[in-house]
PDB file of N, CA, C, O and CB in Angstrom:
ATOM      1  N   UNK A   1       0.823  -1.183   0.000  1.00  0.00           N
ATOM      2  CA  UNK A   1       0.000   0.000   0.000  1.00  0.00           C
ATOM      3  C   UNK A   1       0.873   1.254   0.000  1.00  0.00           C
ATOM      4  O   UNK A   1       0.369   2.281  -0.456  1.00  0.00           O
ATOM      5  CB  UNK A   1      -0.939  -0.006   1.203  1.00  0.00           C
ATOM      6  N   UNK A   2       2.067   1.283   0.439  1.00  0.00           N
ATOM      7  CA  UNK A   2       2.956   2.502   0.817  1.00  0.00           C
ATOM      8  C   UNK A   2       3.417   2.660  -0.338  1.00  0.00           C
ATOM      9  O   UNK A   2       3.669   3.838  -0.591  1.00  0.00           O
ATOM     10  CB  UNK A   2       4.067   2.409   1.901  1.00  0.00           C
ATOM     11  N   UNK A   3       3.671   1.794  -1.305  1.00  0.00           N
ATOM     12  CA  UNK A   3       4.296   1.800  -2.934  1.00  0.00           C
ATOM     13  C   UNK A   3       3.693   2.290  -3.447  1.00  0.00           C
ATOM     14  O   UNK A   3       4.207   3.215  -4.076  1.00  0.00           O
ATOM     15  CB  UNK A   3       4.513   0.778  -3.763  1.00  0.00           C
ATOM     16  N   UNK A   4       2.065   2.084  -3.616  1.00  0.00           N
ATOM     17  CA  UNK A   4       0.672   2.802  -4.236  1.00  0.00           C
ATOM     18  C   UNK A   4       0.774   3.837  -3.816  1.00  0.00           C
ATOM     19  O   UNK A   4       1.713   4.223  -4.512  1.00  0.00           O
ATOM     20  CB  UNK A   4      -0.724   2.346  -3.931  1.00  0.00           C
ATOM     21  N   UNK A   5       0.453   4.947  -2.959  1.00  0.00           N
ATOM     22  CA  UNK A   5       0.764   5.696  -2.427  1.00  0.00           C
ATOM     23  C   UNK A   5       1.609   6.546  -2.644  1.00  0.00           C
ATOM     24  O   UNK A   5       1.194   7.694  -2.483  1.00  0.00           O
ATOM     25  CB  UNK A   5       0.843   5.360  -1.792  1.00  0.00           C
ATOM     26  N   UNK A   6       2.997   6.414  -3.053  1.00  0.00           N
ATOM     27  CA  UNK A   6       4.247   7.363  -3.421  1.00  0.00           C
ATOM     28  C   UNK A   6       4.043   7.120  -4.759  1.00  0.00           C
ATOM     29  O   UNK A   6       4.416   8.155  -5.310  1.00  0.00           O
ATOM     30  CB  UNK A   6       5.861   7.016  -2.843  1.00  0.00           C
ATOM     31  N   UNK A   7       3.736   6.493  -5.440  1.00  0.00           N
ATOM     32  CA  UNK A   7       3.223   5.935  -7.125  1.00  0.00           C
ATOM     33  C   UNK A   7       2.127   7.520  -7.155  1.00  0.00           C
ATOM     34  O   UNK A   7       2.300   8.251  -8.130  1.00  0.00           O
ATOM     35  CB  UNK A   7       1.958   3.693  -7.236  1.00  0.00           C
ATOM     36  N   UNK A   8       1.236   7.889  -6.263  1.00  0.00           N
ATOM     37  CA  UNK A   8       0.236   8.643  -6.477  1.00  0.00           C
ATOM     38  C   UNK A   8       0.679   9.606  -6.359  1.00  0.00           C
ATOM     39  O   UNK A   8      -0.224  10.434  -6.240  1.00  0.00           O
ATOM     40  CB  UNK A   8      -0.744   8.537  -5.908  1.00  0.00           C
ATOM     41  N   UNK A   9       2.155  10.289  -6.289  1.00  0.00           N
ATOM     42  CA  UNK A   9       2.845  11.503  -6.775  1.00  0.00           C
ATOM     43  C   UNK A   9       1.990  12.545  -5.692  1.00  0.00           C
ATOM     44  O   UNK A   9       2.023  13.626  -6.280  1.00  0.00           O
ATOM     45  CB  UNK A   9       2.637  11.823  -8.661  1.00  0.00           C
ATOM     46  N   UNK A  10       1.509  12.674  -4.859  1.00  0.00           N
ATOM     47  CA  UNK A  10       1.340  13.555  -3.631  1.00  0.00           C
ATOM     48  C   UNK A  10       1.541  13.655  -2.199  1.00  0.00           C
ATOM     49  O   UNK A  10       0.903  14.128  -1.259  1.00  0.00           O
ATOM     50  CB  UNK A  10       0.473  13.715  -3.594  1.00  0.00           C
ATOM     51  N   UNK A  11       2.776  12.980  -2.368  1.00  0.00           N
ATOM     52  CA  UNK A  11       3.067  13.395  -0.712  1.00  0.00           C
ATOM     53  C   UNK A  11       3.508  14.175   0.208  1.00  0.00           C
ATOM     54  O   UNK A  11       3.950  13.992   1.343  1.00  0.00           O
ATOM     55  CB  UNK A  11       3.523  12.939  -0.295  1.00  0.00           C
ATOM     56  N   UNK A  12       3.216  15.600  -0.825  1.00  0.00           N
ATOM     57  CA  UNK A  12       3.178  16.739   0.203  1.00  0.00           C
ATOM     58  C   UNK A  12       1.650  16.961   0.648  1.00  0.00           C
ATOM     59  O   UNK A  12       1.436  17.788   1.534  1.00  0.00           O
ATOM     60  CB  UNK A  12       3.821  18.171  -0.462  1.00  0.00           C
ATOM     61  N   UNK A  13       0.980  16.523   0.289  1.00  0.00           N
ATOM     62  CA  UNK A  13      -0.444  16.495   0.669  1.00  0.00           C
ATOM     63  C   UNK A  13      -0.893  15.232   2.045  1.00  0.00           C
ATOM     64  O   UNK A  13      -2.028  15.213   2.520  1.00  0.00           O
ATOM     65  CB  UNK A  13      -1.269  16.120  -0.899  1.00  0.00           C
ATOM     66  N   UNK A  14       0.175  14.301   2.494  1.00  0.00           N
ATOM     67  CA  UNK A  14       0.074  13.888   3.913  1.00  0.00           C
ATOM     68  C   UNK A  14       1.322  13.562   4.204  1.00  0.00           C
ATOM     69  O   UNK A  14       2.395  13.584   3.601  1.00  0.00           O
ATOM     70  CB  UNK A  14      -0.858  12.779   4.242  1.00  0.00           C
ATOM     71  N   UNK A  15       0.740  13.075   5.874  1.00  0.00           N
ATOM     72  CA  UNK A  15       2.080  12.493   6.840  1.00  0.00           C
ATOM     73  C   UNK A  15       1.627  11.450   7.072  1.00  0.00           C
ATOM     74  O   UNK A  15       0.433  11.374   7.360  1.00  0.00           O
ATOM     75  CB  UNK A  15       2.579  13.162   8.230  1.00  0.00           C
ATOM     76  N   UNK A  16       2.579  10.109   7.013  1.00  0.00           N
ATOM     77  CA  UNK A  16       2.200   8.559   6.899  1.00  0.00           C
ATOM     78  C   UNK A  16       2.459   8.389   8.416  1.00  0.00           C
ATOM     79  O   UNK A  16       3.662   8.427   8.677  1.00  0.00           O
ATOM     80  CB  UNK A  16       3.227   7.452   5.742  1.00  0.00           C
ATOM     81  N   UNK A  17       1.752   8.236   9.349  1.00  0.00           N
ATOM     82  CA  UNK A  17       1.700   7.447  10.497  1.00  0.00           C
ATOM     83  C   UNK A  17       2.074   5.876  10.376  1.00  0.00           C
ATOM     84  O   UNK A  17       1.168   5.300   9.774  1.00  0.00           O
ATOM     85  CB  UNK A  17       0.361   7.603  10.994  1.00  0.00           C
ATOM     86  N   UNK A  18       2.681   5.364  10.597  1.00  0.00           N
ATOM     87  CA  UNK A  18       2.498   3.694  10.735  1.00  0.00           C
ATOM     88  C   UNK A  18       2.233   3.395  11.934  1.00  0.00           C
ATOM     89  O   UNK A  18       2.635   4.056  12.891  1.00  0.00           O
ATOM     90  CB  UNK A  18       3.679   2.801  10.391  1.00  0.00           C
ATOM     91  N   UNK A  19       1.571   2.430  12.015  1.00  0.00           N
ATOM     92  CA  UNK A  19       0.867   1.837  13.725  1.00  0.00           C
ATOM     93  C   UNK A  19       1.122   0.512  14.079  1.00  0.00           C
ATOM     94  O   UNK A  19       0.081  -0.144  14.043  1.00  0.00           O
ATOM     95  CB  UNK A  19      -0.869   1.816  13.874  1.00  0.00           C
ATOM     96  N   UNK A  20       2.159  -0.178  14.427  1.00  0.00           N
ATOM     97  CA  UNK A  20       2.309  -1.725  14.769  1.00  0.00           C
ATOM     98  C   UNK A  20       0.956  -2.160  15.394  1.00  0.00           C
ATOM     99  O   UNK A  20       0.642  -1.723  16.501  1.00  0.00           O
ATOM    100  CB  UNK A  20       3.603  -2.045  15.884  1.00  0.00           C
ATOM    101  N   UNK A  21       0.182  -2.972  14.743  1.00  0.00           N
ATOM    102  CA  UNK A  21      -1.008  -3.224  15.386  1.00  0.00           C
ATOM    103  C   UNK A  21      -0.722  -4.091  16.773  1.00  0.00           C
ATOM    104  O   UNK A  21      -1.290  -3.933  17.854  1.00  0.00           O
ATOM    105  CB  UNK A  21      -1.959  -3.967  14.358  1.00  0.00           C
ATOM    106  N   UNK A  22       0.669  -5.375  16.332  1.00  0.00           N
ATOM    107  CA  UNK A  22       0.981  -5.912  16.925  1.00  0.00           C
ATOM    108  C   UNK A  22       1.098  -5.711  18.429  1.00  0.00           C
ATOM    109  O   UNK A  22       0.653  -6.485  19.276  1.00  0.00           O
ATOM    110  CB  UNK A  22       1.636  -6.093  16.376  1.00  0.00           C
ATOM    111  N   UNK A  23       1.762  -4.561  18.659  1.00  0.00           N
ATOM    112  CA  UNK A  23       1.786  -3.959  19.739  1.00  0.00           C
ATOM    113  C   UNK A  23       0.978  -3.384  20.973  1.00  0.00           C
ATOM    114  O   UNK A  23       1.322  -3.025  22.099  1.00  0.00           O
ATOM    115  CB  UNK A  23       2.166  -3.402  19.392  1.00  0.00           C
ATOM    116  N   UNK A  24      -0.616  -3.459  20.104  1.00  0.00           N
ATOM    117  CA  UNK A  24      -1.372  -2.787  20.469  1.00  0.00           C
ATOM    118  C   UNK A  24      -2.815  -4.152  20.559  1.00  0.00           C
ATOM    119  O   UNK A  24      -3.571  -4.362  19.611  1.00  0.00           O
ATOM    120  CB  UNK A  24      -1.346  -1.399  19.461  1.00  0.00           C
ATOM    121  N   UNK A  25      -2.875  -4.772  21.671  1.00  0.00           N
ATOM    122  CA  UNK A  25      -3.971  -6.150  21.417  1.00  0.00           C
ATOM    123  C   UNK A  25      -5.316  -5.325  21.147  1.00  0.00           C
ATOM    124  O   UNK A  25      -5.860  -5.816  20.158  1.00  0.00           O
ATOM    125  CB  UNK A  25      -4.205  -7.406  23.025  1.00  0.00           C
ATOM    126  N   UNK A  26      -6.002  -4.329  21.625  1.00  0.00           N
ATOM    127  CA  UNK A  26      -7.066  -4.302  20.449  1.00  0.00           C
ATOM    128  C   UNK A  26      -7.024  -4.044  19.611  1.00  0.00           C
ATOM    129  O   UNK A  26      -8.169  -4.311  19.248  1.00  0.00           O
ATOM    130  CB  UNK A  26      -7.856  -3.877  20.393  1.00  0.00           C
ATOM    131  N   UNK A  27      -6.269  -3.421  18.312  1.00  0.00           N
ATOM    132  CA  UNK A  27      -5.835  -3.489  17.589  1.00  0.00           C
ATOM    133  C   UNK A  27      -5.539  -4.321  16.891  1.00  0.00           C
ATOM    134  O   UNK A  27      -6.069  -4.390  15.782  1.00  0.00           O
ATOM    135  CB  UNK A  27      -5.426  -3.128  17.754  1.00  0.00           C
ATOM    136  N   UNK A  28      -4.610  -5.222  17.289  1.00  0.00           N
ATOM    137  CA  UNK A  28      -4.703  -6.665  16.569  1.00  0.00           C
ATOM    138  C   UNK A  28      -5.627  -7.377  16.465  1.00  0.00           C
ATOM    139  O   UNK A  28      -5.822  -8.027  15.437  1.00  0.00           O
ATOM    140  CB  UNK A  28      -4.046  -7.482  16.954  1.00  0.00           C
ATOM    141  N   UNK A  29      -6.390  -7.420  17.477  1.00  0.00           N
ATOM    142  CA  UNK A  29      -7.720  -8.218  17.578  1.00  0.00           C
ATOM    143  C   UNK A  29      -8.963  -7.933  16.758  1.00  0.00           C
ATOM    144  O   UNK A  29     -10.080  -8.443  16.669  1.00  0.00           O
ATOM    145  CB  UNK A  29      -8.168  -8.117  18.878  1.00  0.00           C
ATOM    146  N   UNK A  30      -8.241  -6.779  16.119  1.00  0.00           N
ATOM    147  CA  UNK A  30      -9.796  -6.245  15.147  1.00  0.00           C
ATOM    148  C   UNK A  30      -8.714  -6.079  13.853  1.00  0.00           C
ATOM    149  O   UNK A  30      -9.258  -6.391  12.794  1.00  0.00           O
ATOM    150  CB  UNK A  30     -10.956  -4.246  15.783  1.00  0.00           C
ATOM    151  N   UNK A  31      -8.088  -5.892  13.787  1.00  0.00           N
ATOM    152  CA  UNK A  31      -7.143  -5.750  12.224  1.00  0.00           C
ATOM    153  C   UNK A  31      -6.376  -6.782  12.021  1.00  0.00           C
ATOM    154  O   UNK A  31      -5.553  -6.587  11.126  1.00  0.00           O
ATOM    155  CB  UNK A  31      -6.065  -4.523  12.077  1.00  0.00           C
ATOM    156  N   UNK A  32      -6.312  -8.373  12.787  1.00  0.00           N
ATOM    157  CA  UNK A  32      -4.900  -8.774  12.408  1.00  0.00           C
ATOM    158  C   UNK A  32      -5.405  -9.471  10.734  1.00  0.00           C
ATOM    159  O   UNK A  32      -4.712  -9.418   9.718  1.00  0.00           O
ATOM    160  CB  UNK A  32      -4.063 -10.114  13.787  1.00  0.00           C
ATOM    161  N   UNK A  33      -6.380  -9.911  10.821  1.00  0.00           N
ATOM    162  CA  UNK A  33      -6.616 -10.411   9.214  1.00  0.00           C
ATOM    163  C   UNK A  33      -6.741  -9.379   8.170  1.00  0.00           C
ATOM    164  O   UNK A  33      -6.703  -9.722   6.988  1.00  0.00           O
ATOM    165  CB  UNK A  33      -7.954 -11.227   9.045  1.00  0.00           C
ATOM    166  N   UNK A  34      -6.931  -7.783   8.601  1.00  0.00           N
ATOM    167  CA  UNK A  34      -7.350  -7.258   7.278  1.00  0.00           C
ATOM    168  C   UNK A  34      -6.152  -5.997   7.159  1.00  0.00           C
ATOM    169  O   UNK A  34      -6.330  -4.780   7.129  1.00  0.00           O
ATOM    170  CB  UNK A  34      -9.171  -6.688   7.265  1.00  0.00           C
ATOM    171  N   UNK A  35      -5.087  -6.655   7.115  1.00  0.00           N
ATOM    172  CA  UNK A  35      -3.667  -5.360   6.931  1.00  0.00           C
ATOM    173  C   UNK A  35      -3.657  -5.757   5.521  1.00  0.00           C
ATOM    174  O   UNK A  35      -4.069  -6.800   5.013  1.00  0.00           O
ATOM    175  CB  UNK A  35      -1.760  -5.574   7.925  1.00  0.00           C
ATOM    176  N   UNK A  36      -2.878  -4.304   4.761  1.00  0.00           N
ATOM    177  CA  UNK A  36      -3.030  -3.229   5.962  1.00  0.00           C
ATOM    178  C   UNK A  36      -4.318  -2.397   5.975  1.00  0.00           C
ATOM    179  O   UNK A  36      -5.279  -2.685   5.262  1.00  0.00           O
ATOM    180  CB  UNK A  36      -1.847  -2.168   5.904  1.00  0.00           C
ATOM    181  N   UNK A  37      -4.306  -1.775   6.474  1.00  0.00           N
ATOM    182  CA  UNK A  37      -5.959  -0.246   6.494  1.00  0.00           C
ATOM    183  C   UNK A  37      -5.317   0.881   6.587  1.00  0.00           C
ATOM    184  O   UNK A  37      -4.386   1.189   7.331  1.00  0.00           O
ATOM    185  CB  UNK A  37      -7.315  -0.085   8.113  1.00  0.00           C
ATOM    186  N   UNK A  38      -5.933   1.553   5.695  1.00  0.00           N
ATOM    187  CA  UNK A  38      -5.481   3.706   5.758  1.00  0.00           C
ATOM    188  C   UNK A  38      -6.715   3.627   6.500  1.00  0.00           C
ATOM    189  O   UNK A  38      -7.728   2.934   6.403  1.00  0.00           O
ATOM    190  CB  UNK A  38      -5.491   5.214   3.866  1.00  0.00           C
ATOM    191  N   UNK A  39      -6.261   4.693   7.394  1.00  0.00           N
ATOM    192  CA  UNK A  39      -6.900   5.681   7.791  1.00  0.00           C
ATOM    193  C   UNK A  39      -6.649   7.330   7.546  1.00  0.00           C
ATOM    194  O   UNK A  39      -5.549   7.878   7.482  1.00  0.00           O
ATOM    195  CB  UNK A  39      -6.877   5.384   8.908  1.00  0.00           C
ATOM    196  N   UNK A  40      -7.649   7.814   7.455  1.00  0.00           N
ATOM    197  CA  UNK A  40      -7.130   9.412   6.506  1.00  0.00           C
ATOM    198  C   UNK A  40      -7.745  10.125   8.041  1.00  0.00           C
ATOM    199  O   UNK A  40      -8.604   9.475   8.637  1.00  0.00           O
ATOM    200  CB  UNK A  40      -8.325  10.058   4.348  1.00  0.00           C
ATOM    201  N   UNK A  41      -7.318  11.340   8.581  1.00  0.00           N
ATOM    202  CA  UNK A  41      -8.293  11.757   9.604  1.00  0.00           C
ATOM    203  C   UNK A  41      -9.290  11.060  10.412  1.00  0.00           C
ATOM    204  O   UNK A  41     -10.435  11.415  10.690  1.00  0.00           O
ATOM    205  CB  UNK A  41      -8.920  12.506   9.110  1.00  0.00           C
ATOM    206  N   UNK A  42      -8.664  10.031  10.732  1.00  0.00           N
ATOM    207  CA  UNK A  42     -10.081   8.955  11.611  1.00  0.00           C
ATOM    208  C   UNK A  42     -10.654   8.397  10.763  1.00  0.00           C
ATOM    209  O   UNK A  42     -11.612   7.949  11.392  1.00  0.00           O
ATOM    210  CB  UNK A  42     -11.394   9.640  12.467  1.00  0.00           C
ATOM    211  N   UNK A  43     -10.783   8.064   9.706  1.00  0.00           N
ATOM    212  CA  UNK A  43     -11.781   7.261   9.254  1.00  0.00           C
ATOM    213  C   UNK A  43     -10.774   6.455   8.384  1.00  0.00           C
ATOM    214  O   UNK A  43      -9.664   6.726   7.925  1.00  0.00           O
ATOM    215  CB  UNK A  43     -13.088   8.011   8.528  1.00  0.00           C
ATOM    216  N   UNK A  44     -11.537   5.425   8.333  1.00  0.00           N
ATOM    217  CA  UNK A  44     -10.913   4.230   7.471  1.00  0.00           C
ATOM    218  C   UNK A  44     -11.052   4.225   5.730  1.00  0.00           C
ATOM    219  O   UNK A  44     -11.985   3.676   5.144  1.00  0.00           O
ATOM    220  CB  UNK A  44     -11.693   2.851   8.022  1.00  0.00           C
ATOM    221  N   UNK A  45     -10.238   4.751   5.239  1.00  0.00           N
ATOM    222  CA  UNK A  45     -10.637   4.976   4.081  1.00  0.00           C
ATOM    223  C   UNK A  45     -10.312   4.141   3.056  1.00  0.00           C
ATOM    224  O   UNK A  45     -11.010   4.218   2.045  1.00  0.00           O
ATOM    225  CB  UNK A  45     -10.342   6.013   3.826  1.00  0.00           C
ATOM    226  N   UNK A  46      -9.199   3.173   3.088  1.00  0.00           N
ATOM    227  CA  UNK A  46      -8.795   1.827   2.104  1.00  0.00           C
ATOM    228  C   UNK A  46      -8.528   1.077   2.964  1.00  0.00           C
ATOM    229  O   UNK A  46      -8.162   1.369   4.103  1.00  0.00           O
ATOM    230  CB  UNK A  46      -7.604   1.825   1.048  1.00  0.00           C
ATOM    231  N   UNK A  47      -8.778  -0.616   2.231  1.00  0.00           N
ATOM    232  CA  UNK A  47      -8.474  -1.698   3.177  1.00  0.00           C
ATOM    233  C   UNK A  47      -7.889  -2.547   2.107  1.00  0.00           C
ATOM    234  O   UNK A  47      -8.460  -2.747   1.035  1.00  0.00           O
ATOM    235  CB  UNK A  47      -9.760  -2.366   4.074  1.00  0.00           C
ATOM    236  N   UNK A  48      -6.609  -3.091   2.465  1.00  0.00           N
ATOM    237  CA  UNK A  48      -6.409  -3.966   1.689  1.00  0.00           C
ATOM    238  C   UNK A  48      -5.417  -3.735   0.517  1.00  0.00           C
ATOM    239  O   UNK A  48      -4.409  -4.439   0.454  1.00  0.00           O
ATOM    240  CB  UNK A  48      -7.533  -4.275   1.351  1.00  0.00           C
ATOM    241  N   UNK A  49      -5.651  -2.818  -0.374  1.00  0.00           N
ATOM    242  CA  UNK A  49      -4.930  -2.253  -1.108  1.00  0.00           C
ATOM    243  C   UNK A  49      -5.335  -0.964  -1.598  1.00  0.00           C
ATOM    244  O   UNK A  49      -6.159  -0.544  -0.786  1.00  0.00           O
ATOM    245  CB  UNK A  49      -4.692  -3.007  -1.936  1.00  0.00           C
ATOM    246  N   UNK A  50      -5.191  -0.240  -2.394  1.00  0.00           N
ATOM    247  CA  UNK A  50      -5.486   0.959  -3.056  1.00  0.00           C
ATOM    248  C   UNK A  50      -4.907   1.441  -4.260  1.00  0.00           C
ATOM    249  O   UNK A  50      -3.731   1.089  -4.341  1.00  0.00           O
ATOM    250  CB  UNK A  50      -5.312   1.810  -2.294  1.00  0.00           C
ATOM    251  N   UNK A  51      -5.258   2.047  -5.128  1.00  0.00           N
ATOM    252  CA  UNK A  51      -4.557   2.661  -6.740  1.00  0.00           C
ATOM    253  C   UNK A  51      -4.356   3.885  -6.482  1.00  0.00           C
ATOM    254  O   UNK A  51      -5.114   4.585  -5.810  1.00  0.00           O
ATOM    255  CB  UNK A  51      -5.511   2.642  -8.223  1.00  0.00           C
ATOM    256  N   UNK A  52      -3.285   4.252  -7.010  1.00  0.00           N
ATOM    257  CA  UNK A  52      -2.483   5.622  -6.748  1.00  0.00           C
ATOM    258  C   UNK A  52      -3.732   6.599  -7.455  1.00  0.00           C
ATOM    259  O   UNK A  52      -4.044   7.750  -7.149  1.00  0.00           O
ATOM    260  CB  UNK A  52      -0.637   5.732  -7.670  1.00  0.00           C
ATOM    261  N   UNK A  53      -4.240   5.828  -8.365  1.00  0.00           N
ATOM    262  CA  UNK A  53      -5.518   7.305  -8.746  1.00  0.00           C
ATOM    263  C   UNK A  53      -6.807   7.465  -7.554  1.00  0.00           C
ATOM    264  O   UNK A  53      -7.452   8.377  -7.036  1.00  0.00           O
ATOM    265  CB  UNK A  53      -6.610   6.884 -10.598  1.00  0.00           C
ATOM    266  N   UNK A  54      -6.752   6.475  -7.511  1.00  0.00           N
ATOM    267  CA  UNK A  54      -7.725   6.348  -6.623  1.00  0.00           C
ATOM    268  C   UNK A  54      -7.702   7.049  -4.797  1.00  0.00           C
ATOM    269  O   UNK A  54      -8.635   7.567  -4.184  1.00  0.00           O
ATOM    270  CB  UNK A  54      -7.792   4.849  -6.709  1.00  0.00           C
ATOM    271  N   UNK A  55      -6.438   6.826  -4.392  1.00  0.00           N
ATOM    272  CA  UNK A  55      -5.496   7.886  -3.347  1.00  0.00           C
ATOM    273  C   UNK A  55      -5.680   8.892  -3.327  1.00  0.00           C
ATOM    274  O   UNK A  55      -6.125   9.555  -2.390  1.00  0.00           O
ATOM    275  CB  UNK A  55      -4.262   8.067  -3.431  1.00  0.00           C
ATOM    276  N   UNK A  56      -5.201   9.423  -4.968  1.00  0.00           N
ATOM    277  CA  UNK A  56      -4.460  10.750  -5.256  1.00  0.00           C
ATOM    278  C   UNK A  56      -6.511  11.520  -5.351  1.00  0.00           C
ATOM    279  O   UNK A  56      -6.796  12.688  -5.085  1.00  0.00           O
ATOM    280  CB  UNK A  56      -2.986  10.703  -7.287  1.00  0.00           C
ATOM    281  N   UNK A  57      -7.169  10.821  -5.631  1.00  0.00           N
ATOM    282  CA  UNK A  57      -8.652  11.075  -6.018  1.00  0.00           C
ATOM    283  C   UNK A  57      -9.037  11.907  -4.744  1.00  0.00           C
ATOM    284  O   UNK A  57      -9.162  13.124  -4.607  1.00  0.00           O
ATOM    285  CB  UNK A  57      -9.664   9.581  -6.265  1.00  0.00           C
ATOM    286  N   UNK A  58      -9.196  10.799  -3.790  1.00  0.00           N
ATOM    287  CA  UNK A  58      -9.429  11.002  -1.806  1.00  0.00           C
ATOM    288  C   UNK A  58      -8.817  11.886  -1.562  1.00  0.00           C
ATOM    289  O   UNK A  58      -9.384  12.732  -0.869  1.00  0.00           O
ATOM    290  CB  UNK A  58      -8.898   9.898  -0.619  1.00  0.00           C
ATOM    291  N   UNK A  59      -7.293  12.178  -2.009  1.00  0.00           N
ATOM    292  CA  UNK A  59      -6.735  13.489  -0.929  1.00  0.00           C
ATOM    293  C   UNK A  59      -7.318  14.590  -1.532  1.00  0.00           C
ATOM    294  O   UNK A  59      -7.543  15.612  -0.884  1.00  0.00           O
ATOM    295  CB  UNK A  59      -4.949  13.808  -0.791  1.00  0.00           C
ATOM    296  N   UNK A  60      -7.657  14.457  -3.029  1.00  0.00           N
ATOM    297  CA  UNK A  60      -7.840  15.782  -3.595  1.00  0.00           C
ATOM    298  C   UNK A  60      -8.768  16.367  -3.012  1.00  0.00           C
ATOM    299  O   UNK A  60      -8.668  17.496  -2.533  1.00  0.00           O
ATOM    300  CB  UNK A  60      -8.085  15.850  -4.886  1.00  0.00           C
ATOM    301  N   UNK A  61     -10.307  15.293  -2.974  1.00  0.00           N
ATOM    302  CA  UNK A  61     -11.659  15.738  -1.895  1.00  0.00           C
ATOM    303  C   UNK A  61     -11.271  16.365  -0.867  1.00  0.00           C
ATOM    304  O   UNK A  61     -11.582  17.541  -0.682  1.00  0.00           O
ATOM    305  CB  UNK A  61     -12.509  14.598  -1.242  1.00  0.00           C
ATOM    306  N   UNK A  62     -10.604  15.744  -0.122  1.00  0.00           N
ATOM    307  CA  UNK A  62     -10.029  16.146   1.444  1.00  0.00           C
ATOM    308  C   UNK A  62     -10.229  17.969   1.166  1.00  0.00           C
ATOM    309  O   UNK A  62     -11.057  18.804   1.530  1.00  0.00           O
ATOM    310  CB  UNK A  62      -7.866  15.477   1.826  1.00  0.00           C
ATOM    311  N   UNK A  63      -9.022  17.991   0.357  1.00  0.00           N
ATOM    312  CA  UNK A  63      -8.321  19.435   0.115  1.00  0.00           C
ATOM    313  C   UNK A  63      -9.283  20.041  -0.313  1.00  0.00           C
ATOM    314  O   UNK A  63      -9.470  20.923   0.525  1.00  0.00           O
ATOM    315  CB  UNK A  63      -7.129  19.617  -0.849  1.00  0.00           C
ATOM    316  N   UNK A  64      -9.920  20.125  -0.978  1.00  0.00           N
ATOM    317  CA  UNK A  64     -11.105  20.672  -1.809  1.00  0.00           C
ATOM    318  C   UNK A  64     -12.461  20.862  -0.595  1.00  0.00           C
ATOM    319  O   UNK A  64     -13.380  21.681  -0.603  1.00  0.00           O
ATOM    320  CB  UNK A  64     -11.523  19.384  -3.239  1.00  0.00           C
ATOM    321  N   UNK A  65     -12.240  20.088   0.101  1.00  0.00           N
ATOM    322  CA  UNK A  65     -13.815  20.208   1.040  1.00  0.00           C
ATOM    323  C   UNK A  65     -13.178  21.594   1.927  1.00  0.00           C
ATOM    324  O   UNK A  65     -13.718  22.634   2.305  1.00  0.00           O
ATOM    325  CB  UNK A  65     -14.359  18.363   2.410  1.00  0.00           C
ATOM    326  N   UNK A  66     -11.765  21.059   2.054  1.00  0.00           N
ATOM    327  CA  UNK A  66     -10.653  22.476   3.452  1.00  0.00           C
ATOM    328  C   UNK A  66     -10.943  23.819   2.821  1.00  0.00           C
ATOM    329  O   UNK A  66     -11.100  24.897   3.395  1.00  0.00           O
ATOM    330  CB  UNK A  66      -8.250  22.383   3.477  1.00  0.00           C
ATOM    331  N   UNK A  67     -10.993  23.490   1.272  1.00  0.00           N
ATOM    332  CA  UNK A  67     -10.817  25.444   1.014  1.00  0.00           C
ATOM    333  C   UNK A  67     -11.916  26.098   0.748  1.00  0.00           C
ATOM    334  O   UNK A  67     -11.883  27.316   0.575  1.00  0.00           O
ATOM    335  CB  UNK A  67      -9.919  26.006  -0.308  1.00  0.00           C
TER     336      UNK A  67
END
């Protein structure tokens, strides 16, 4: 997912948090079968995988709803 992502040519438009779910038992206990998951601002916005157009699509909304 992080390959998709830098493929989508905007990453001045976020900051990548990574979260060891491992580390964290509820967390694991609700995500260990479905890594990885974005979350954009709290919400879960891809699971699984994602297309850099499809990314680059979501942040644009984001930005567009801000101005």
């Amino acid at each position: 997912m992080k390959a998709a992502m830098s493929k989508a040519g905007c990453t001045a438009l976020y900051t990548l948090e990574e979260v060891d779910i491992e580390s964290e038992p509820e967390l694991f206990a609700r995500y260990q079968y479905e890594i990885p998951v974005l979350f954009i601002n709290g919400v879960e916005a891809f699971r699984h995988r994602l297309r850099p157009d499809e990314f680059r699509a979501y942040l644009a909304a984001l930005v567009s709803e801000q101005s």
